[in-house]
N, C-alpha and C positions, 0 to 999 in steps of 0.2 A: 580320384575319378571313380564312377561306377561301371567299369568296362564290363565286370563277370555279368552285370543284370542287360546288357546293352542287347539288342539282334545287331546284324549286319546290315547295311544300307539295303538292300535288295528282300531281305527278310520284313523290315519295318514297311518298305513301302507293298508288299504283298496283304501286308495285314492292316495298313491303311485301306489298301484296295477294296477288301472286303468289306468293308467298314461302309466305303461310299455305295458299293455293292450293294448292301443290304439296303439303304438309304434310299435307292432308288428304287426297289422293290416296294419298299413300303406304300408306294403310289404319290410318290413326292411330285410337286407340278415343276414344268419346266425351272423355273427361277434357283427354286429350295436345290434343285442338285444340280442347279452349276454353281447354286453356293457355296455348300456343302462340298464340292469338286475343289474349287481354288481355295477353300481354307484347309483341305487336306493334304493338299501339294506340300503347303507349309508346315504342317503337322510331320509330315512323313521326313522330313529334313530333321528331325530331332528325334533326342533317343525314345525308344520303345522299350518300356517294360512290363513283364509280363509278369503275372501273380505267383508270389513265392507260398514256400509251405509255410504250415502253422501249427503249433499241437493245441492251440486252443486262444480263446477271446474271451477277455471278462468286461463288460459295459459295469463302467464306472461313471455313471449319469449325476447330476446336481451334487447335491450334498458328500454321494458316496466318493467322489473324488479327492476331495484335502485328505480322510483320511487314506485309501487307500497310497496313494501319493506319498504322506508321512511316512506311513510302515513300509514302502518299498526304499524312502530312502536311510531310514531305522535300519533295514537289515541288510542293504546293498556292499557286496563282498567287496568288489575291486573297482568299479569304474563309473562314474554318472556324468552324463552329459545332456546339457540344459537347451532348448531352445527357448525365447522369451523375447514375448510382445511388449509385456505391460507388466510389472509389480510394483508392490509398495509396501514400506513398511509404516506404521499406522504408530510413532511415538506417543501418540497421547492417548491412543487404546491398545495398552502393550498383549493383551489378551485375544489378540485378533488371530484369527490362524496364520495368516501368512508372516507375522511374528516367529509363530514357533516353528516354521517349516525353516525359517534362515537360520535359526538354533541347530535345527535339524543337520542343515546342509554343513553347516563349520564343525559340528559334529562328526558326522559322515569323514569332511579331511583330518581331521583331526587325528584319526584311528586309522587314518592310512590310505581311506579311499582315493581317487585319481579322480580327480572333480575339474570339469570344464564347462562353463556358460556362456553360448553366446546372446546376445541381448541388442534392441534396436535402440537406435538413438537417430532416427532420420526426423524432417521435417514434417512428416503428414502427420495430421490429427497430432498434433505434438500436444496442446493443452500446457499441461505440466508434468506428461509422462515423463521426458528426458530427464526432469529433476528426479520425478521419483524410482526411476531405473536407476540414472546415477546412484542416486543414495543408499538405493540398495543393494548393488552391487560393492560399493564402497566398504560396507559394513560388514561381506563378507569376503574381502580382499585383504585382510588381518592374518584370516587364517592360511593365506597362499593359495585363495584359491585362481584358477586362472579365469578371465574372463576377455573376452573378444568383443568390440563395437562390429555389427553387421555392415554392408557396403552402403556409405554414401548415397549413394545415387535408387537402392534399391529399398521397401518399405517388407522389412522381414516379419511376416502378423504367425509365424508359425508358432506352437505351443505342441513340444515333442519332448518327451526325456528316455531316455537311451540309460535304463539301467543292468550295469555289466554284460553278459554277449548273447542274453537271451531276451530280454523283457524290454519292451519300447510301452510307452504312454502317449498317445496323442490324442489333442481334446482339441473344443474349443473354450478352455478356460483360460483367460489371463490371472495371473497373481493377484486379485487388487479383493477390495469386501465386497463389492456387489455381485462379482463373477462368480465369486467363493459360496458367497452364501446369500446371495436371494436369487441370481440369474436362473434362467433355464438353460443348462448345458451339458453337452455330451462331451464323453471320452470313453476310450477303449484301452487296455493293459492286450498289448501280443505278446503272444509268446511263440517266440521264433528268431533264429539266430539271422537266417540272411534277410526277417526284414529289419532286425538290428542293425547289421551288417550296413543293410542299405544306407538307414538314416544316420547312421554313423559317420560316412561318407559321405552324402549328403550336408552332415554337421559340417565335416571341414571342406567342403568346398568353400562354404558360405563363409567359415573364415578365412579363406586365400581371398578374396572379394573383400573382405574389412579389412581391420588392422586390430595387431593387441591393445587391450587397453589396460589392465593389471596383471599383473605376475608371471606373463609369458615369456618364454626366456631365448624362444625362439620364432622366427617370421615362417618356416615349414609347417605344411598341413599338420593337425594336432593325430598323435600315435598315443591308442586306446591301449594301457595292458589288457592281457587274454589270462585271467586265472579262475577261480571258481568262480560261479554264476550262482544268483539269484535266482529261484525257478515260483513261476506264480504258489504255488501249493506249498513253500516253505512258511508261506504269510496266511495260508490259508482261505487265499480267494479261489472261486467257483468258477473257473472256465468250462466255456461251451466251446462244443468238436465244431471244426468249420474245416472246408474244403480245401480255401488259400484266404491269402491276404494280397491284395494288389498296391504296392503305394503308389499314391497318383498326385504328385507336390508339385506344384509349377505348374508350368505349359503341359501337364500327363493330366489334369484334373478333366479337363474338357473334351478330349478324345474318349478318356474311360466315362466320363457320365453321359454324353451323346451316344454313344454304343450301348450304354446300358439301358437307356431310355426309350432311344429306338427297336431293343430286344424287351420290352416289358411285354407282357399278355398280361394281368391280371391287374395291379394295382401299383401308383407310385403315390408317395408321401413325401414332399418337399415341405422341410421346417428351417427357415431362414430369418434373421434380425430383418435383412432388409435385399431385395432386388431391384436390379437397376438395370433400365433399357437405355441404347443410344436410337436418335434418332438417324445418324449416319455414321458411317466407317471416320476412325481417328484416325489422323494423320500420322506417322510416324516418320523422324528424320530416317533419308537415303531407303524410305522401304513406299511402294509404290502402291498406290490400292488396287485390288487386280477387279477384274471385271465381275460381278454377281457374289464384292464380298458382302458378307453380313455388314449391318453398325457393329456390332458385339459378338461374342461365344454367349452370353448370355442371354441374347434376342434368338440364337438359335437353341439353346438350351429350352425357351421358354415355347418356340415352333413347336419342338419334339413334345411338350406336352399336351400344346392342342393336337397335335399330330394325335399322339395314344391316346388322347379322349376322343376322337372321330372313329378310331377303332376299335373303341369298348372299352379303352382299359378306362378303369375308376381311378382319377387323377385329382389329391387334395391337398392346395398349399395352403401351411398354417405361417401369417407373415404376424411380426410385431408389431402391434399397435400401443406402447404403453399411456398410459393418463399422463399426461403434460409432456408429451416429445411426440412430435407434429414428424411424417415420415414424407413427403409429397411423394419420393421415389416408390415408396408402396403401394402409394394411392395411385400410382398412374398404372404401375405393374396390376395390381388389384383389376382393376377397370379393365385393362385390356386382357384378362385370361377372362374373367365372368362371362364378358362380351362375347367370348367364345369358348364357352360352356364350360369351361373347369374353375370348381368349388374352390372358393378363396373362403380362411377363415383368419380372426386375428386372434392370439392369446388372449392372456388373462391381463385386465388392464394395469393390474396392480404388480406384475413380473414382469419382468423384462427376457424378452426370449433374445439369447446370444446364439442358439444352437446354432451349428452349420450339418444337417442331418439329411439325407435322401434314403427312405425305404423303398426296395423295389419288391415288388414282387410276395414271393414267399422266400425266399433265401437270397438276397442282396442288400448290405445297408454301406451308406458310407457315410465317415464319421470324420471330422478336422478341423482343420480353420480357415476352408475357404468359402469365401461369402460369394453370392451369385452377386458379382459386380464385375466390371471391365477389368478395374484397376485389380482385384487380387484375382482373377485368371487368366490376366495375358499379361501383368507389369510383376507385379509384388511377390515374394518368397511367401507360398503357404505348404501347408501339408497334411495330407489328409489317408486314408487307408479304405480302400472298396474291398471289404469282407464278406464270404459268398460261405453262407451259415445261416441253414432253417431254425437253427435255436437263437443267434442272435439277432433275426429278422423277427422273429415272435416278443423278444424283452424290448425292440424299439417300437412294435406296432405297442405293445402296451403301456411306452414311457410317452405314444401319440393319444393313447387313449385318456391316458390320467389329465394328458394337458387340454383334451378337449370337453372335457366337464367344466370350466372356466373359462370354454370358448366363446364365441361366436359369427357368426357372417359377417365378413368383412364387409365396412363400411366407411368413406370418407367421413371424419370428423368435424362436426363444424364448429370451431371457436365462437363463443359468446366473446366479443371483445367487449363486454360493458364489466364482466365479472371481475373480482377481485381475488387475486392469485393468495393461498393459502402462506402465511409468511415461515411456516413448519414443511411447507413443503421444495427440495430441489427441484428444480427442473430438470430432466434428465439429457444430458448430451453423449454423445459416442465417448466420450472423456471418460465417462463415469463406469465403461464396462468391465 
């Protein structure tokens, strides 16, 4: 459990209060805040966390991530704990990074470290993840290490690693060649013990909710040793000062980014693979639809930014459009913000943008693996980190700047169906991230 991060019932719904409070300040019309009203009722039923300390953040963006990733698990004293969407290991190009990261990690046990992964094996978008999870887990279950299947019923897309009792990694990179090394993706290295702490707990909740799947020798939540720590400057990465760190994983992602959004004055930067509207509220068994709810958190995610471009703030989403993978959910999102006045722009055609990125401001970024969809903000396990840092608000406006020299104004693509598809080229599917 994460009791120490929790308020009180009475505390959470106070700070819910203000929440809606503000909402309705902003000049919200009848509708938006009795929406905004009964989806907080719901919100406030669940825990509240509020931003822990930090001594610093280093953005470990595209490329810079496998290594940095390597050398933390090279020199990690006592403890690593894995979360994982998606990896693979590539037998017929043994030269591939995430080869030698699994070297890495049997390594790491080998010398004593206390190494645990948990990893998804649910139905959605399955392709032939689950073989290549299994597989790679498999390969490192030689060396004892432990590893946990996530819950059945729940689609775990997080990418967290928890090394020893200071340093957490949370991105939105999966293990696989395209995320590694051609995607456009973010991550961040904290450094901070309670939000270690946090996702720690966090980790084994999500394993009381699976079940083991190698080497575990017991069915009780997983107990992390406390010995020397790993501190970012041992490896000599470059952290920036920042105020707090917020984790916002699950059901916390949409309260912390609707606050956030509704409190912008100056500028927001949404960079996303892909956003998805519903046209009305999903049913859920034994739960009731209450009167003025949204379709989605992310139809009102998407309100809050016409909402700040009516009142000046400069509001610009860069969405994925790659050559040969058709998005319709983009193209409808696209259309409907343009229509009301906020700049949609697509990547580069030839990258695939995975980032899950929101710049607010001059000191707000959040950085993880939840994607502006229904399914990973009200169903699925993600995790993500709201860091409140004028120096790391300045290195993601400029990792927004580099990706928009390859950009351009978003625009429906129209298929020639007469052409002939190149026989060197994939087509690209969510499989391939």
């Amino acid at each position: 459990m994460v009791a120490q991060f929790r308020t009180d019932p009475k505390e959470a719904s106070l700070r819910v209060g203000r929440k809606m409070s503000f909402g309705v300040k902003m000049g919200r019309s009848g509708w938006y805040s009795s929406l905004i009203l009964g989806y907080f009722i719901l919100v406030s039923l669940s825990n509240v966390v509020f931003a822990l300390p930090a001594s610093g953040v280093t953005p470990i963006n595209n490329r810079e991530y496998i290594a940095t990733v390597r050398r933390l698990v090279q020199n990690a004293h006592t403890s690593i704990a894995i979360m994982l969407y998606q990896t693979r290991y590539y037998e017929e190009y043994p030269d591939t990074e995430t080869n030698h990261l699994l070297r890495d990690l049997i390594e790491a046990k080998l010398r004593g470290v206390d190494l645990k992964i948990l990893i998804d094996t649910g139905d959605w978008n399955p392709s032939n993840k689950n073989e290549y999870n299994l597989d790679y887990v498999d390969r490192l279950t030689t060396a004892g290490i432990e590893v946990w299947e996530d819950s059945p019923t729940d689609v775990s897309h997080e990418k967290v690693i928890c090394i020893d009792s200071d340093l957490t990694v949370v991105s939105s990179h999966n293990w696989t060649y395209y995320s590694i090394a051609k995607n456009n993706e973010v991550a961040v290295v904290v450094e901070s013990k309670p939000v270690n702490e946090f996702f720690r707990q966090y980790f084994a909740l999500r394993c009381q909710e699976g079940k083991p799947l190698r080497n575990v020798k017991s069915n009780a939540a997983p107990i992390f040793p406390q010995r020397n720590s790993l501190h970012a400057q041992d490896i000599g990465l470059r952290t920036y000062p920042v105020s707090d760190v917020e984790p916002i994983p699950n059901r916390r992602f949409f309260p912390a980014m609707h606050e956030a959004l509704l409190s912008a004055t100056k500028s927001i930067i949404v960079v996303q693979r892909s956003i998805t509207m519903y046209d009305k509220p999903r049913g859920k068994p034994g739960q009731a639809i209450l009167p003025g709810q949204p379709a989605s958190e992310v139809n009102v995610l998407l309100e809050d930014l016409v909402a700040a471009r009516k009142r000046g703030v400069d509001v610009l989403v860069i969405l994925d459009q790659t050559e040969d993978f058709s998005d319709s959910q983009n193209d409808e999102t696209a259309q409907y913000l343009l229509e009301r006045g906020v700049k949609v722009m697509r990547d580069d055609l030839q990258t695939q943008t995975h980032a899950k990125l929101v710049v607010i401001d001059d000191d707000k970024v959040s950085v993880g693996s939840t994607n502006w969809t229904p399914s990973a903000l009200e169903d699925g396990n993600e995790a993500s980190v709201l860091v409140t840092s004028s120096d790391v608000n300045k290195v993601y406006k400029d990792y927004v700047h580099e990706m928009l020299k390859n950009a351009a104004p978003y625009q429906k693509v129209a298929k020639d169906i007469w052409s002939t598809p190149s026989v060197s080229r994939v087509t690209k599917t969510k499989s391939k991230k």
